[in-house]
N, C-alpha and C positions, 0 to 999 in steps of 0.2 A: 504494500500500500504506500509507505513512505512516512515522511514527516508530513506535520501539521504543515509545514510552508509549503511539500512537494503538493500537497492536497487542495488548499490555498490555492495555488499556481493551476492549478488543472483547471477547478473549478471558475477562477476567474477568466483563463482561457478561453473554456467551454461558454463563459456567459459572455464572454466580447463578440463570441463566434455569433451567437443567436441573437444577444439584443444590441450589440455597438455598444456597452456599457457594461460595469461589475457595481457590486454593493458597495464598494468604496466611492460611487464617484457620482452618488445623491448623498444626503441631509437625510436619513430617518425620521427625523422631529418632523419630515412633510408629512408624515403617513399621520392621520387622525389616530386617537386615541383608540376610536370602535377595532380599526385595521391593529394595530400593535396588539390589543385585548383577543382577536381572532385569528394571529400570529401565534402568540403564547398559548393557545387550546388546541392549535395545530395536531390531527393526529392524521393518519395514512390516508387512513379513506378519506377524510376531510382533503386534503392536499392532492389527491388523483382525482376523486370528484372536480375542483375549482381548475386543476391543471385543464383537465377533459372541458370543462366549459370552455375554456379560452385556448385553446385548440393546440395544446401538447398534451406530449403523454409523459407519466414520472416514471414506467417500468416496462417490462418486460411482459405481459400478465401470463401472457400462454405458459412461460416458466415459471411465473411467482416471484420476479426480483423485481426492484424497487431503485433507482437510484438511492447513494446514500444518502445524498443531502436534500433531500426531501424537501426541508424548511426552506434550504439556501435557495431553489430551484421556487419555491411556493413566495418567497420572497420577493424576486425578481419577478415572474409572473406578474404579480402583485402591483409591483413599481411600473411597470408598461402598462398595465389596465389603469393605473390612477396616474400616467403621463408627466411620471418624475423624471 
């Protein structure tokens, strides 16, 4: 798997690839109160449900995997639908 920074580095890769931007490079204080409170409740199916609404997928389902970062990927999603 690696270090936290090789993991880091992947994921903010993988998020330049898909959105021109990482979680480093908005202000979270944008996101309202309701959005951070429905962050922190975050659980799987919550996260592939909202993914599936706005037109990705977090996994694999035929095999049953999941990206790891669930949140990090539910995050990002998050910040393009509310146009941070």
């Amino acid at each position: 798997m690696g270090t936290d920074e090789d993991i880091d580095r992947e994921f903010n890769a993988v998020c330049q690839i898909i959105w021109g931007f990482t979680l480093d490079d908005f202000d979270d204080d944008r996101l309202v109160k309701a959005d951070h409170d429905w962050l922190d409740e975050l659980t799987a199916r919550r996260a592939c449900r909202f993914a599936a609404e706005n037109g990705y997928e977090l996994g694999d389902y035929a095999n049953g995997e999941m990206v790891s970062d669930r949140w990090g990927y539910t995050w990002m999603i998050l910040a393009e639908k509310r146009r941070l």
